[in-house]
C-alpha positions in Angstrom: -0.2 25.3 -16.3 2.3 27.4 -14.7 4.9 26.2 -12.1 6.0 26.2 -8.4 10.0 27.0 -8.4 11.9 25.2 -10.9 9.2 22.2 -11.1 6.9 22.4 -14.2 3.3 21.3 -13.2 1.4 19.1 -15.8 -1.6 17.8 -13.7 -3.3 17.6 -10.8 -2.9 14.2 -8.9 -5.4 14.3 -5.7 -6.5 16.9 -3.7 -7.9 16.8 0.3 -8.9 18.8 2.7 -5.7 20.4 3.5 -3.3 19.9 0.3 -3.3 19.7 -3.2 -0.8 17.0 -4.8 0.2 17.7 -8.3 2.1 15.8 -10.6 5.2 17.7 -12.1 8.5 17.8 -13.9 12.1 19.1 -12.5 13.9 19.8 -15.8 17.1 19.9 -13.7 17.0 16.6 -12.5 14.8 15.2 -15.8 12.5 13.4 -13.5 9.0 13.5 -13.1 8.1 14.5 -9.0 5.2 15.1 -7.1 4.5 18.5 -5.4 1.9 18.5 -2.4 0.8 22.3 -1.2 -0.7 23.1 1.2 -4.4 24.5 0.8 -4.7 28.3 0.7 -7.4 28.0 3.2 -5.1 26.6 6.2 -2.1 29.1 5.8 -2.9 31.3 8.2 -3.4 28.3 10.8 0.3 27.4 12.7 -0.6 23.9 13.7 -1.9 23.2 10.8 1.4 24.4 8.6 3.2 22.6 11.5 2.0 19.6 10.9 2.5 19.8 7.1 6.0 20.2 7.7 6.3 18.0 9.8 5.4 15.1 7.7 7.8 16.5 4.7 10.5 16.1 7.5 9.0 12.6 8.9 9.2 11.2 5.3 12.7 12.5 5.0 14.3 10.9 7.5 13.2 7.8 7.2 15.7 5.4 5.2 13.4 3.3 3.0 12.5 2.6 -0.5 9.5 1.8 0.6 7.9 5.0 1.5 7.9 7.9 -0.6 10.7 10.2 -0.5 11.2 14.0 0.2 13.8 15.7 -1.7 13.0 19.5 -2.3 11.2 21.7 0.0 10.0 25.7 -0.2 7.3 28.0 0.1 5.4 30.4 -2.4 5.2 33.8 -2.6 1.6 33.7 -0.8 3.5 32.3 2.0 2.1 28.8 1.7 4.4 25.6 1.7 5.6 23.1 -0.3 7.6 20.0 -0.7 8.5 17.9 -3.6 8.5 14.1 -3.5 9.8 11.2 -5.7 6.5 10.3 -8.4 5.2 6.6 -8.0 3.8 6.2 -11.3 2.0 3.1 -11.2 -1.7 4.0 -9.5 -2.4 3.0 -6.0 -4.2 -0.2 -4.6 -7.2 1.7 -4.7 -7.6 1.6 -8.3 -7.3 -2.3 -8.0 -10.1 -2.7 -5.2 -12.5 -0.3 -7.1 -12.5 -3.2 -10.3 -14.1 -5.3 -7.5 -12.2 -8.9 -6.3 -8.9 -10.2 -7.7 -7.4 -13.8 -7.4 -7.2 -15.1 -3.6 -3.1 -15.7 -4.4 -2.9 -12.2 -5.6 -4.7 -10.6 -3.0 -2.7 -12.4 -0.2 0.7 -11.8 -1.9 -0.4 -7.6 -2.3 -1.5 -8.1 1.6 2.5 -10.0 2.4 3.8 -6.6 0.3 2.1 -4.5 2.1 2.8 -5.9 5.6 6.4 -5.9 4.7 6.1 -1.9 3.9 4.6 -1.5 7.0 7.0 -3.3 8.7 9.8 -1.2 7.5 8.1 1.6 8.6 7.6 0.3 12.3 11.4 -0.4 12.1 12.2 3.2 11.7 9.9 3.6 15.0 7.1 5.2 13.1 3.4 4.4 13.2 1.5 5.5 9.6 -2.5 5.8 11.5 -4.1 6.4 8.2 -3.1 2.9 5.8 -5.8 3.1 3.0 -5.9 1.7 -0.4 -5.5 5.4 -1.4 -2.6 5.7 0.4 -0.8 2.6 -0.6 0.6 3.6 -3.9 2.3 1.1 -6.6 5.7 1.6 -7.9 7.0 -0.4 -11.3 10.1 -2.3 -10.6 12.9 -2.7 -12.6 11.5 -5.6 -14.2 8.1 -4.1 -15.4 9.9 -1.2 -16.6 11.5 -3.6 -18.9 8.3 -5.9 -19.7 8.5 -8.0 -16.3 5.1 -6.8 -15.0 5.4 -6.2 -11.2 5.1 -4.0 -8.6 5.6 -3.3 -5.1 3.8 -1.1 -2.2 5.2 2.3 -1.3 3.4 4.2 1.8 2.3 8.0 1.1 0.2 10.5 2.5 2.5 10.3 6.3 0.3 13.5 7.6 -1.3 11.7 10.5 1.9 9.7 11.0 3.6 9.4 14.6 6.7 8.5 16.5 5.7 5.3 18.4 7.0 7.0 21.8 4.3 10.2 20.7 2.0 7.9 20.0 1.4 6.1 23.1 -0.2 9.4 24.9 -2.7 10.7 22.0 -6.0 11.7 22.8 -7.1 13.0 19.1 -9.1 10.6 17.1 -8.3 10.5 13.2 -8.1 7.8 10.5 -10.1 6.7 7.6 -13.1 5.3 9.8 -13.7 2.0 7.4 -9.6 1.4 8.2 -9.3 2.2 11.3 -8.5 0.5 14.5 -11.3 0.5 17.4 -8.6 1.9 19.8 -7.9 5.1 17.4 -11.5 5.7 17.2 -10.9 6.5 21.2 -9.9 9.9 23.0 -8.8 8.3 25.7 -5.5 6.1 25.6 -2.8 5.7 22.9 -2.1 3.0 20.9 1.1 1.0 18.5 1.9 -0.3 15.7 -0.8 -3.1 16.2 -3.4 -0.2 15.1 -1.5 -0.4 11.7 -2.0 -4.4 11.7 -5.1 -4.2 11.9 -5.4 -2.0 8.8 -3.7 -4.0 6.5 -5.8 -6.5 7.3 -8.6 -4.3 6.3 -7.1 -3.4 3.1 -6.0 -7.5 2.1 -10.2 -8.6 3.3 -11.2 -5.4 0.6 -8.7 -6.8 -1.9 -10.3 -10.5 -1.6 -14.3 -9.0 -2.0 -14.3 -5.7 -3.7 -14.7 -3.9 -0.1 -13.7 -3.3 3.8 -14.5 -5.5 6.2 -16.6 -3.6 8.2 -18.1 -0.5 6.4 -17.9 2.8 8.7 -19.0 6.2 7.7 -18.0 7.9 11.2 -15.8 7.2 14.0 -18.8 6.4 16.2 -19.4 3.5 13.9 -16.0 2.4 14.6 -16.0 1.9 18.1 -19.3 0.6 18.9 -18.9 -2.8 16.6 -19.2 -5.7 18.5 -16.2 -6.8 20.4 -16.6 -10.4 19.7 -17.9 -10.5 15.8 -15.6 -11.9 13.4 -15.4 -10.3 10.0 -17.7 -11.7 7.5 -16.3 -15.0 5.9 -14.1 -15.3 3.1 -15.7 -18.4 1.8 -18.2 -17.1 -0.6 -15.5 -15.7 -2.5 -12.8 -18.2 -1.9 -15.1 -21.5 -1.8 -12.8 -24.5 -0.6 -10.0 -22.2 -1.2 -10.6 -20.6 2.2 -7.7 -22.5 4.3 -6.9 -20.7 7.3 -7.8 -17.3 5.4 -10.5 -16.4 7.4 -8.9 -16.7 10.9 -5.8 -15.2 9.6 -7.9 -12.3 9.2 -9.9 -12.5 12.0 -6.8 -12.2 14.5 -5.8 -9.5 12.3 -8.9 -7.3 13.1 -9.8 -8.5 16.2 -11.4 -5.6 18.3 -9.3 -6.3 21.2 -5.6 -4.7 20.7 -4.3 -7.9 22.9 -6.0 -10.6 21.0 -4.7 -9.1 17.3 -1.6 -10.1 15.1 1.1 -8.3 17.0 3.6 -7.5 14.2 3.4 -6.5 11.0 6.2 -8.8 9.5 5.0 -12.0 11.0 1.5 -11.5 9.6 3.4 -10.7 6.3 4.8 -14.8 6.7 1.3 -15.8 6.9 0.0 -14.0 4.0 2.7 -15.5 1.9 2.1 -18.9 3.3 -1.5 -19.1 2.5 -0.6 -17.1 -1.1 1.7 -20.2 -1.9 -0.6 -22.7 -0.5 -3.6 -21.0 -2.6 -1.3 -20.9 -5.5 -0.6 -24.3 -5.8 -4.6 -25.5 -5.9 -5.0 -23.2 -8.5 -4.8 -24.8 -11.8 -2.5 -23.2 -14.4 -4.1 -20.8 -16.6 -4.7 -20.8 -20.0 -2.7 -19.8 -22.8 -3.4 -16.8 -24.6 -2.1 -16.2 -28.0 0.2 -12.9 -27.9 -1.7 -10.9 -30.8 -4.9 -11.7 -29.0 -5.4 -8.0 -28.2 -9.3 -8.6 -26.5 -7.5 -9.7 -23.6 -5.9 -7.2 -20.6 -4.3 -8.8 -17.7 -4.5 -7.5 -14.1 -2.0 -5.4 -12.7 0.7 -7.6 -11.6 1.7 -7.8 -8.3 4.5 -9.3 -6.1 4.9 -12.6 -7.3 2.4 -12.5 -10.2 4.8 -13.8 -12.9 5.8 -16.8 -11.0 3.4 -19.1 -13.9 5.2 -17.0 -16.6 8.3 -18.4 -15.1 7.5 -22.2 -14.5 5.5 -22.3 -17.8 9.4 -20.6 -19.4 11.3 -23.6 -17.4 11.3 -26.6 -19.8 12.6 -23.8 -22.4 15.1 -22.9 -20.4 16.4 -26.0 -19.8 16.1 -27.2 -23.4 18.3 -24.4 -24.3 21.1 -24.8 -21.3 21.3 -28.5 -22.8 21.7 -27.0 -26.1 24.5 -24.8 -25.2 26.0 -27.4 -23.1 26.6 -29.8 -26.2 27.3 -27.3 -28.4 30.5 -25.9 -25.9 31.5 -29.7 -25.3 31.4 -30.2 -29.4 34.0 -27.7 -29.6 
């Protein structure tokens, strides 16, 4: 397939309207990276190579694991650029919404992750604009790569992203219109990290039914919901289960920048709350013989192991005893 300086490409990832991602391999460093480039069509445009750079630079800078990071960047002998990022090899939350519903507990604990992410990125003083499932890729952690089976939220895709200070004075509307904050929708006025709030509560509702909240094929659709209608209720999906889920989410994506969840971290406490409280109603789930190979389990998230654990606890204890009579014996 060819390559783009010392990085072997081996497939294409994504492409959009203005890059192509592809999934490579840097022999030097044997790793596998991900090279975005910019689409041939858009080279001749400054702002538009502009702003390309400028997210490989905005994702550079900013000192967390949980976005992706920038390493390498250059530009091919047609003049277009490039930059190389680390690979996040375990899918994206889209893949998980497009199977339709998962478990209320998991949902909520993907939502806590994913408000946590955010939150580190509104730390750095940086609002994302675009959070989609799409853009919310999963990486393995240490554990799963060695049969523990979790994985947490890294934020991608930083092209629309903004200083909080730059953000205050836009006028351009952009997002992903099903995602997206009324006030982005608006080319009047600026707007904070609350606009990002009230995506990831977009993205936890399409994790609970199999889709957003409020479906939007334009921007226009956006801004002309009602101001005071309340997302569609949880309870057909969650039954008794519902707790406070559904005005949780309801503060969350309130219309009204004022009347929403102001900060990413604190609506990450909630989600883990109700996650626990969920948990705990939820009876424990069968056993499943380990050569039974009919069945596949869902992609585990934050705390999904925590049953694994408690059902492992009486072992574990057993065995501590064990040891401890054995040591005293000798």
């Amino acid at each position: 397939m060819g390559g783009i300086g010392r990085y072997r490409l081996q497939s294409k990832i994504g492409a959009g309207a203005f890059a192509t991602v592809w999934r490579g391999y840097d022999d030097d460093l044997d790793i596998d990276v991900a090279v975005k480039v910019l689409a041939d069509n858009w080279a001749s445009r400054v702002d538009v190579r502009e702003r390309f750079l400028a997210e490989a630079r905005l994702m550079r800078r900013i000192a967390s694991d949980r976005v992706v990071r920038v390493f390498d960047l250059g530009e091919l002998p047609d003049g277009r650029p490039y930059f190389v990022m680390d690979h996040v090899g375990g899918g994206s939350l889209a893949d998980i919404i497009r199977q339709g519903p998962i478990p209320a507990a998991d949902a909520l604990w993907w939502g806590a992750d994913l408000a946590r992410a955010v939150a580190a990125l509104h730390d750095e003083g940086v609002v994302h604009r675009d959070i989609t499932p799409a853009n919310l890729l999963l990486r393995p952690t240490r554990a799963d790569q060695t049969g523990g089976g979790t994985h947490r939220i890294v934020l991608a895709d930083l092209g629309l992203a903004k200083r909080v200070a730059e953000a205050s004075g836009l006028t351009q509307a952009v997002g992903t219109p099903s995602y997206m904050a009324p006030e982005q929708g608006r080319e009047s006025g600026g707007f904070d990290e609350r606009a990002d709030v009230y995506a990831i509560g977009a993205v936890t509702y399409a994790l609970l039914t199999g889709h957003p909240p409020y479906v939007a094929s334009s921007i226009t659709d956006v801004i002309t919901r009602d101001p005071d209608a309340d997302p569609p209720s949880l309870r057909p999906w969650l039954g008794d289960s519902v707790g406070d889920i559904d005005a949780i989410l309801a503060r969350t994506l309130a219309y009204r920048v004022d009347e929403r969840w102001q900060r990413a971290d604190s609506l990450a406490e909630r989600f883990e709350g109700e996650a626990y409280r969920v948990e705990q109603e939820t009876p424990l789930p069968e056993l499943v013989a380990a050569d039974d190979e009919t069945t596949t389990a869902p992609l585990a998230g934050p705390r999904r192991r925590r049953w694994a654990v408690l059902l492992m606890l009486p072992v574990l204890l057993v065995l501590a005893g064990a040891g401890g009579w054995f040591l005293s014996g000798r």
